[in-house]
C-alpha positions as CSV (number, residue, x, y, z in Angstrom):
1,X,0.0,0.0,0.0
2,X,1.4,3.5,-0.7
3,X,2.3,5.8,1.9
4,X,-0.6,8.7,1.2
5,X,-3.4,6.2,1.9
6,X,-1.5,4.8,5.0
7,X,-1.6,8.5,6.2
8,X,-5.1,9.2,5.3
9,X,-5.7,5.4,7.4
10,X,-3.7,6.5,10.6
11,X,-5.4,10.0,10.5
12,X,-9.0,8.6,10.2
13,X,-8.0,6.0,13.1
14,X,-6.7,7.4,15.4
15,X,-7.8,11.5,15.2
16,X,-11.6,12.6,16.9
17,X,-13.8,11.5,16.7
18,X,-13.3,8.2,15.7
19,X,-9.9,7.7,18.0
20,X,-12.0,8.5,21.0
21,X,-14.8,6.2,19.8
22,X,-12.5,3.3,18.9
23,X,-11.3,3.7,23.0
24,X,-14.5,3.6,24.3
25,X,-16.2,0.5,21.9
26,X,-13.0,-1.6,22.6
27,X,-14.0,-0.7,26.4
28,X,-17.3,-1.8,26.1
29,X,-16.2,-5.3,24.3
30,X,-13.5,-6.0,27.1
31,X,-16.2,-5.4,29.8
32,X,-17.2,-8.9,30.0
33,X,-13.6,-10.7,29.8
34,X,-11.2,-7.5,31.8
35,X,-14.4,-5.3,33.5
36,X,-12.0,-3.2,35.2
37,X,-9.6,-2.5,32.3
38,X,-13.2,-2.3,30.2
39,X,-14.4,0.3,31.8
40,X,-11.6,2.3,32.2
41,X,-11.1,2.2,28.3
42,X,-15.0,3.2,27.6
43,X,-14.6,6.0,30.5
44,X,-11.3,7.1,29.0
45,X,-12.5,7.2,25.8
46,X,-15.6,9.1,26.5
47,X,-13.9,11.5,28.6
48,X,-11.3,12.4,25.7
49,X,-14.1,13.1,23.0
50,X,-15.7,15.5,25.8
51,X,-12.2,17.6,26.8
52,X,-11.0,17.6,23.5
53,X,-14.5,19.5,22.3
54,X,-14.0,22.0,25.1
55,X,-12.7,25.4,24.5
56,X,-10.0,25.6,26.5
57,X,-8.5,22.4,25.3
58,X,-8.6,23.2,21.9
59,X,-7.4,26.3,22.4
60,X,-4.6,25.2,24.6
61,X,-3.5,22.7,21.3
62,X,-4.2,25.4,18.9
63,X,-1.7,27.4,20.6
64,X,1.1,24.7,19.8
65,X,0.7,26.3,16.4
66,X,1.2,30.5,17.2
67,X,3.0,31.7,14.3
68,X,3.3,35.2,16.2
69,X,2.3,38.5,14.9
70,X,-0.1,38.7,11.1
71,X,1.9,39.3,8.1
72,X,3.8,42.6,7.6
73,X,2.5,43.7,4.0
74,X,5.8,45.7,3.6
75,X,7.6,42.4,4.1
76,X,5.8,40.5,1.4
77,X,6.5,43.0,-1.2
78,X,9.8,41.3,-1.1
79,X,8.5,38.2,-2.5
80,X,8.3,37.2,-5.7
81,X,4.9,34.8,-6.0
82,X,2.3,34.4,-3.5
83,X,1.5,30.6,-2.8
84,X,-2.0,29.6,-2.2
85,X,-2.4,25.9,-0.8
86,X,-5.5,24.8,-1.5
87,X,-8.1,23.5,1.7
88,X,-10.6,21.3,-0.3
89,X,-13.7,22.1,-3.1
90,X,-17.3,21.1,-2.5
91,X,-17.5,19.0,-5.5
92,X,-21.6,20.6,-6.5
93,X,-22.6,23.7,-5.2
94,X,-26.5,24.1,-6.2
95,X,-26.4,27.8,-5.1
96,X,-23.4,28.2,-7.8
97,X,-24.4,26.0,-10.2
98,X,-21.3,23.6,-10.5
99,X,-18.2,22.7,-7.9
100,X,-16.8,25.8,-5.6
101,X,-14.1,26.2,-3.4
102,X,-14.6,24.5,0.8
103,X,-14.8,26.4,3.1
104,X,-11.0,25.9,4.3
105,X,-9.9,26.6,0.7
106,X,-12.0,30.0,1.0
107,X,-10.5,31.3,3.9
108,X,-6.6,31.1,2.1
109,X,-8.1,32.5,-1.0
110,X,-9.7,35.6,0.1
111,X,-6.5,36.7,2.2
112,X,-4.1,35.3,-0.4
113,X,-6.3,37.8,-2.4
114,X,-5.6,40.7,-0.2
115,X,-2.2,39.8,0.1
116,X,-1.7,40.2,-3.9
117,X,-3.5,43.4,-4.3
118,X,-1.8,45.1,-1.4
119,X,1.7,43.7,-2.9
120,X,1.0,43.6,-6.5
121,X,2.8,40.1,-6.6
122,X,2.0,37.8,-8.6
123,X,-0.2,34.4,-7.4
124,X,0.4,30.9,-8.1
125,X,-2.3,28.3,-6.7
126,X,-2.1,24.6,-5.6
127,X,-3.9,21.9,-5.7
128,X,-5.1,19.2,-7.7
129,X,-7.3,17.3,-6.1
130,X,-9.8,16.4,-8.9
131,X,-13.4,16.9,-9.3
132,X,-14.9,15.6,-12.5
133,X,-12.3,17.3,-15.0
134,X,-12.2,20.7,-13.1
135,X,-9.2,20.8,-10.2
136,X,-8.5,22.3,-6.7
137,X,-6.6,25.0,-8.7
138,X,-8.6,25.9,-11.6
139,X,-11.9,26.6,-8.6
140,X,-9.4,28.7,-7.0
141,X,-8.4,30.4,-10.0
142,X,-12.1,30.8,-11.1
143,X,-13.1,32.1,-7.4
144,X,-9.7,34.4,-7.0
145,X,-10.7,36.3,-10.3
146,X,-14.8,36.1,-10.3
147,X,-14.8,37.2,-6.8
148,X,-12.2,39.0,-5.2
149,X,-10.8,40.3,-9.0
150,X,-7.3,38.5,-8.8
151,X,-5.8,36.5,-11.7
152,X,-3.8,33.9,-10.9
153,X,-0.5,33.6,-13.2
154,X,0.4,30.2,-12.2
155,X,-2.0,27.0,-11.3
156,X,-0.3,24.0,-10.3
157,X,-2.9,21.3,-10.9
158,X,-1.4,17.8,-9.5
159,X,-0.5,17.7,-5.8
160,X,-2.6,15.6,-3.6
161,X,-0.5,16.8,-0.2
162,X,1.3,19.8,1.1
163,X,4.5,18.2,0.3
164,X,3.7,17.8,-3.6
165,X,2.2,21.3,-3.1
166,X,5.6,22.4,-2.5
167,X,7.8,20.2,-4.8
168,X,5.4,20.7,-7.9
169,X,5.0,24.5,-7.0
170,X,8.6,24.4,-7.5
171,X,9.1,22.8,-10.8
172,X,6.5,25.8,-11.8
173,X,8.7,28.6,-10.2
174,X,12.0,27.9,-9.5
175,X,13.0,27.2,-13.3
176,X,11.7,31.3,-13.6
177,X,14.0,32.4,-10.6
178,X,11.3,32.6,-8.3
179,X,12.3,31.4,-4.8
180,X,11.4,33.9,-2.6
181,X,7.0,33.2,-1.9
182,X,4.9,34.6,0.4
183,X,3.0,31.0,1.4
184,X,-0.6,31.3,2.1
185,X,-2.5,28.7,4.6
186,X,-4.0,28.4,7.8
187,X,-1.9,28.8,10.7
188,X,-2.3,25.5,12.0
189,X,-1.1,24.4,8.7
190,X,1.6,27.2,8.5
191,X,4.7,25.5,10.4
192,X,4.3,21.9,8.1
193,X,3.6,23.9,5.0
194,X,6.5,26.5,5.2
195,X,9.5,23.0,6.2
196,X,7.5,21.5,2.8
197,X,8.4,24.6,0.7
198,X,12.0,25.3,2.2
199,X,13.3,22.0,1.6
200,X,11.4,22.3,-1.8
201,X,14.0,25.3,-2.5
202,X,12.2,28.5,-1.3
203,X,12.6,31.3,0.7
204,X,9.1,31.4,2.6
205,X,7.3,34.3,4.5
206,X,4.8,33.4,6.3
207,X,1.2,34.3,5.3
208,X,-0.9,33.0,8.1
209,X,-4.6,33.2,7.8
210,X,-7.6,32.6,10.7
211,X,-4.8,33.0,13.7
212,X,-6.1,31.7,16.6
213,X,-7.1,34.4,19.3
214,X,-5.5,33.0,22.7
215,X,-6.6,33.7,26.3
216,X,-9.6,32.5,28.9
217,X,-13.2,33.9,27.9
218,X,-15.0,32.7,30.7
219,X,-16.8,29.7,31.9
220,X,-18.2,29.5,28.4
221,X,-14.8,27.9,27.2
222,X,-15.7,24.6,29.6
223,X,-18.3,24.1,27.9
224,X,-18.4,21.5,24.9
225,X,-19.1,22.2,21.4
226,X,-18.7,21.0,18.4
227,X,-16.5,24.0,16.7
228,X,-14.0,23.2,19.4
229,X,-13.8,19.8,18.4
230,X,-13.4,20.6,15.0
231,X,-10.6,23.0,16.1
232,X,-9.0,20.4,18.1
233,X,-9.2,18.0,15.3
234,X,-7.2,20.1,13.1
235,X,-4.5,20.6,15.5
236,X,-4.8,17.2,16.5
237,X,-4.2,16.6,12.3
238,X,-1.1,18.7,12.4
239,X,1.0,17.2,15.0
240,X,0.2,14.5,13.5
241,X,1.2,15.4,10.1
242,X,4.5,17.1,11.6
243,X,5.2,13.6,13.6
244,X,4.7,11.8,10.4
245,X,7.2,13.9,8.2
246,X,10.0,14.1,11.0
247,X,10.0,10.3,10.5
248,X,10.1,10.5,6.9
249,X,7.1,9.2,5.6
């Protein structure tokens, strides 16, 4: 089996809410053979699933993840291409008649717009993953100029993971002398995608989108929702993902 699948296997295994789940059913099937190791599985498990849909727990992972201060826009005028790493398409959109960009993917494109009109630099999107015959790129490309008035100059169509993102972003760029990108994802994202891009070859700057606001709210933040479990998911994802690549798969 190749390596991408194992990932996606290990990630769908072992993240939330499945990984949590898996604890607690093995729980439940050990009750009648080990009762006391049983129950402390199901408990376990249950308990997990609830802390890490808390506030405060996934902001407390998130914060694994602080890039620092935004971009300085004065700073990215000194790159030469802005990257945008695509986040996902919803293959049929009713309201838009045809396949759009998710709602990850949305949230790099609009401030990867911003950051190319307030520079002027050029944009190259990434992504390939395919639906139909249209790609992750080409419904960025469509969305960056129908909406927000940006054309992209470069679309790299093929990569199915950040690290092809960056190697096939760089057969697109380097062989034009561009090395020096300003590399547009989510901050959670930003620390695995920016290692993926400098060992490509590139100079990175940082473009960090939907930074996580850090500090205690209130007794609202104990309180579980299902946001916060999608936040801690995607932290959960990450160190993950970084685990994975320090061991060179």
């Amino acid at each position: 089996m190749e390596l991408f699948p194992l990932r996606h296997l290990l990630a769908t295994v072992v993240l939330p809410p499945n990984g949590p789940f898996i604890l607690a059913f093995a729980g439940l099937l050990l009750l009648n053979r080990r009762p006391r190791l049983g129950r402390a599985l199901a408990w376990f498990g249950l308990a997990l699933l609830l802390a890490l849909a808390t506030p405060a727990v996934s902001q407390a992972l998130l914060r694994h993840f602080d890039q620092g201060p935004a971009l300085d826009i004065a700073k990215a005028r000194d790159a030469q291409a802005v990257v945008i790493l695509g986040g996902g398409i919803r293959g049929y959109a009713p309201e838009y008649g045809g396949p759009t960009v998710g709602r990850l993917t949305l949230d790099r494109v609009r401030y990867g717009a911003r950051v190319a009109r307030k520079t002027g630099v050029p944009v190259l999107v990434s992504g390939g993953i395919k639906n139909d015959s249209i790609t992750e790129a080409q419904v960025m490309q469509q969305v960056l100029l129908e909406e927000f008035g940006v054309t992209a100059a470069w679309t790299e169509q093929r990569s199915r993971n950040t690290r092809e993102n960056a190697r096939l972003s760089a057969e697109i760029l380097l062989p034009q002398g561009i090395r020096r990108v300003a590399l547009v994802a989510h901050e959670v994202d930003m620390s695995r995608a920016r290692a993926e891009f400098e060992a490509a070859g590139f100079e990175v700057i940082p473009a960090p989108t939907m930074m996580v606001s850090h500090g205690f709210s209130g007794s609202g933040d104990l309180v579980p929702d299902a946001r916060s479990l999608l936040s801690s998911y995607y932290a959960l994802y990450e160190i993950l993902g970084n685990t994975i690549r320090r061991v060179g798969l």
